[in-house]
Structures are given as C-alpha cells and as structure tokens.
N, C-alpha and C positions, 0 to 999 in steps of 0.2 A: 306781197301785199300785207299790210301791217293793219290788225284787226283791233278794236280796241274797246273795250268794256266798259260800256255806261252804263251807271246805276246810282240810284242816289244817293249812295254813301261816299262817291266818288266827285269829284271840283273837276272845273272843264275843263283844267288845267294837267288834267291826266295825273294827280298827283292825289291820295287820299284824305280824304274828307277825315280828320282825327277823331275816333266816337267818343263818346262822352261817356266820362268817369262815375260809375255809378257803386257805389258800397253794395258787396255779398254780404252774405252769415259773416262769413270770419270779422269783415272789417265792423260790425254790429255787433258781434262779441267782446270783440277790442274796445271798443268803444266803452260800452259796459262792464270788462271786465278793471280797465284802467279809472273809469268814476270809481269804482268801488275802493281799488286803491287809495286813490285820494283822498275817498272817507273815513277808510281805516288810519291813515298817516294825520287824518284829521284830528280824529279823537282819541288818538294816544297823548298820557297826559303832555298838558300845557305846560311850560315856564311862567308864572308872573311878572312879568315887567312895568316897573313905573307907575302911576295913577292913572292910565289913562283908561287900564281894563283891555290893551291888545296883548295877547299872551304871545310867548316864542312857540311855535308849533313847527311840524314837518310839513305842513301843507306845503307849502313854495318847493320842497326838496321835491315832491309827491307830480308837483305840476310842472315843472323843468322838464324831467324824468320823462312824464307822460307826452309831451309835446317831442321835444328831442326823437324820442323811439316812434311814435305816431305821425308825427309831420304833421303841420297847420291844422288841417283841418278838421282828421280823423282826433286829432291830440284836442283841438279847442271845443270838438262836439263831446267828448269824454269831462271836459272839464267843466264845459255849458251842461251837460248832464247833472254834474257833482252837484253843480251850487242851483239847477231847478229845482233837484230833489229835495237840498235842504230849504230853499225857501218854500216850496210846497210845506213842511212841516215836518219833515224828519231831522230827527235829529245828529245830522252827521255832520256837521259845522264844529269848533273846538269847543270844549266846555260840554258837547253833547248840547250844543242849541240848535235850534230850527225853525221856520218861520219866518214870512215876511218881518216881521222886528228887528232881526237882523240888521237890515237896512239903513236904520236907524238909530243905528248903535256906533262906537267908534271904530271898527273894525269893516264898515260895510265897504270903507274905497277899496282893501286889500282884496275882499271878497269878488267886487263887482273885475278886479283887474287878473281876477287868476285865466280864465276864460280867454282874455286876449293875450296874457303873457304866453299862453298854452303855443296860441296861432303864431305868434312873433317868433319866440323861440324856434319853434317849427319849421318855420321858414328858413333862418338862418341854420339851424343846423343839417337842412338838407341842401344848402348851401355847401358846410363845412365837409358834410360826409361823400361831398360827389365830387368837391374840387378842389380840395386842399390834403396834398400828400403826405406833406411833413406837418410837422406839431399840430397833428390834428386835436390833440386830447386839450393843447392850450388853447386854442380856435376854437372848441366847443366850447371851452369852458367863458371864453372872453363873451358866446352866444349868450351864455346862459345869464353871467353877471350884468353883460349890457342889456336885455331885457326885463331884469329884475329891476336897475336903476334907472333906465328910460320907462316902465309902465306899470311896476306894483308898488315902487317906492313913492312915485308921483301923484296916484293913483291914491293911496293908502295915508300919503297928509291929507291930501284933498277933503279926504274922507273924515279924520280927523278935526281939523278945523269947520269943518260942516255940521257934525254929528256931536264932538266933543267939547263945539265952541273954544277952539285952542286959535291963538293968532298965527300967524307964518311959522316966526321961531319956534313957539313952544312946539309945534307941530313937526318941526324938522328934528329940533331935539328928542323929542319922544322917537322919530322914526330911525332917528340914527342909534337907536339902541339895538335895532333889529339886521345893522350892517354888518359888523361881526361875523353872527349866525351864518347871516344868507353867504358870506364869500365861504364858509365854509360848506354850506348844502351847494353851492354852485360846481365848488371841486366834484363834490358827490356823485349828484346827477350830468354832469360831465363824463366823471366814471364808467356809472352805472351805464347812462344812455350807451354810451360805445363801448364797451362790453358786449351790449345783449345786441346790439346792429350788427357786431364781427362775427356773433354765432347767429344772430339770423337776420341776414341782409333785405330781408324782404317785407319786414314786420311795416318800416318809414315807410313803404307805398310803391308800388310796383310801377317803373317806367312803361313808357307805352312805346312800344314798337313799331315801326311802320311797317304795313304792307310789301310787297315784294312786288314792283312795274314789271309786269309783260311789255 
C-alpha cells in the first residue's frame, strides 16, 4: 500500500510544488556591497571626451562585473541601488554628482540603462556558466559586449539627443567614442566575473534542488 503526503507545498501531481526564492542576509549584503562598488568605480576620475560633457569612466567595467558574478536579478537590485542612491542626492555618480538633475543632463540614457544592462547581462551569463564548456571566457565576454551594444550604447544616444539636443549622427558619433573603452572593460569583466565564480561557484545564485518522491 503506497501512502502519499499531501500538503500544500505539494501539486496533485505528486511532484513538488518549487518554493519561492526569497533573498537572506548574504544575498542583501551582496547587494549592497556590489552598489557600493559601482560607486567607488564611479567616481574614480573621469576621462574627458568630446563636447558633449559624458566622461570615460569605469562604471560599465563596475556593472558587467556586478551582474555577470550576481545574475539578473540580485546584480540589477545592486545596480537599481547605485543609481536610487545617487539620484536621491549623493554623490556617487562621475564627477561626484548627484541628484535627480542628472536626468537631464547628457549622460542620463547611460545611467538610466546600467540597471537593465546589470539584468541582461545576468541572464546571459548564467546562461554561459551553466552551459557552455569550451571557450567559456569568449561566451562571456561576447555576453558582456552584446549587452553593452544592444542596451547602454542605445540607451545612452537616446539620452544624448534628448538631453543634449544632438541629431541621430552627432549622437552616434559622440557615442562611438566610448567603443574602444567598453571592448576593452568587456574583456575585463569577463575576466574578472569568471575568475571570482571558479573560486566561488555559489556567489551567481544557488540552484534549487528538488525534493526527494517517496
């Protein structure tokens, strides 16, 4: 006689109900310890570039990096942390600025797009570290560049021609100043990320294990 345990955490299907992913301490330390990063990677000085007033900074190396090792979601609340903080008023933005003004400035598409870059990235790269065995470091790295070019470079004319009254082109020429840089912060946090996942596999987010059927 085959005896069988109902409870709500369980489907009638006799197979369990998967619980739902809630962040501890650790993963809220994470969280907060990687904004902080990105604020310090913030306001180490800037590069000058062009008239338009967007500096070369390490942010994006900061936000790769943070997503990559974090995954989606923990990585985009870390980055959605960075840029509440500074638009609240601190100053951890480049330059040491802060405050909703930002926004309004020619720099705000880049800002508004680190947050989702953070998520995207994330995605893909727990993609890359679960299921790609060989040239995983070029698989990241292809994560990291294809995110930058589908959602902060796009994201960051927009912003541009918004903010800075620049037309299409001007806008794409000013932002292709910042191409260069980013293929090389992308090698980086590529790096970096897989690096710190092969010494600690657990940091991107703990799979969830199924139950054991009686």
């Amino acid at each position: 006689m085959q005896l069988t345990n109902q409870n709500p955490g369980t489907q009638s299907t006799g197979s369990p109900a998967p619980a739902r992913r809630r962040w501890n301490a650790t993963d809220l330390s994470l969280i907060a310890v990687f904004a902080a990063l990105v604020a310090a990677f913030a306001i180490l000085p800037a590069i000058p570039v062009g008239g338009v007033g967007v500096p070369i900074t390490l942010q994006t190396l900061a936000v790769m990096v943070t997503g990559v090792i974090l995954g989606p979601w923990r990585g985009g609340a870390a980055v959605g942390l960075y840029v509440a903080v500074g638009l609240a008023g601190l100053p951890v933005f480049s330059q040491f600025r802060g405050g909703i003004g930002v926004l309004f400035g020619p720099s705000a598409g880049y800002i508004i797009a680190f947050p989702l870059a953070a998520i995207l990235v994330g995605v893909l790269a727990r993609v890359v570290i679960r299921r790609v065995t060989r040239f995983r470091y070029l698989a990241l790295f292809g994560a990291c560049l294809l995110t930058s070019l589908i959602v902060i470079h796009p994201l960051g004319i927009s912003g541009m021609m918004l903010n800075a009254k620049l037309d299409l082109g001007a806008a794409i020429a000013a932002d292709a100043v910042f191409l260069p840089g980013d293929v090389v912060k992308n090698l980086l946090a590529a790096a970096v990320g897989l690096s710190v996942l092969k010494a600690f596999p657990r940091l991107q987010g703990r799979r969830r294990t199924p139950s054991p059927q009686l």
